[in-house]
N, C-alpha and C positions, 0 to 999 in steps of 0.2 A: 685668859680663856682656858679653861679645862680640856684636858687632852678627849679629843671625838676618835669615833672609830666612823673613819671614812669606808664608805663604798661607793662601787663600779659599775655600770652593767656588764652584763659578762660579754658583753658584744665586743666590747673595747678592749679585754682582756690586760695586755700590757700596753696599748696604745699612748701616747704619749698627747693627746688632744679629747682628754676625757672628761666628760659632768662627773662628780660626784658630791654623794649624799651625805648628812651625818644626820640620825634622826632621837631629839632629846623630846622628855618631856613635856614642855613647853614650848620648842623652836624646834624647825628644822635651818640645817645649814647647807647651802649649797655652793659649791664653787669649781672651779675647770683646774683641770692638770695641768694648765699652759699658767695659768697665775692661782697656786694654791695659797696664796697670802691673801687675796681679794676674796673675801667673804661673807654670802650674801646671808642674811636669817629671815625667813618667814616662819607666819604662825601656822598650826595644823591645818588652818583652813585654807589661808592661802597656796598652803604645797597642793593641799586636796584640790583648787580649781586651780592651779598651775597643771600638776597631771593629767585632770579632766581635759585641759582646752587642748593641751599635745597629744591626748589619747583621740578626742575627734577627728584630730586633722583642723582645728582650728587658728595655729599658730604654723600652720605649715604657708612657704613663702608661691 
């Protein structure tokens, strides 16, 4: 895999229990700072209705 430039939200700052993003092209990559080896890829569209559903409150427990 080609080296990504991961990001953060700024909310987590140095946190040690964080999402981050890596955004190409064709895929986005996501994975947590507790297992940055486990690495998920969705397509633009998928991230796009991943955001939407946690921006509603849809995925909230």
């Amino acid at each position: 895999m080609k080296t990504l430039h991961w990001k953060r939200p700024k909310a987590c700052a140095d946190g040690n229990s964080c999402p981050e993003v890596a955004i190409g092209p064709d895929v986005v990559y996501i994975r947590s700072t507790l297992l940055p080896d486990a690495i998920a890829q969705l397509t633009p569209t998928e991230w796009r209705d991943l955001v939407s559903a946690i921006r509603s409150g849809e995925l909230d427990l």
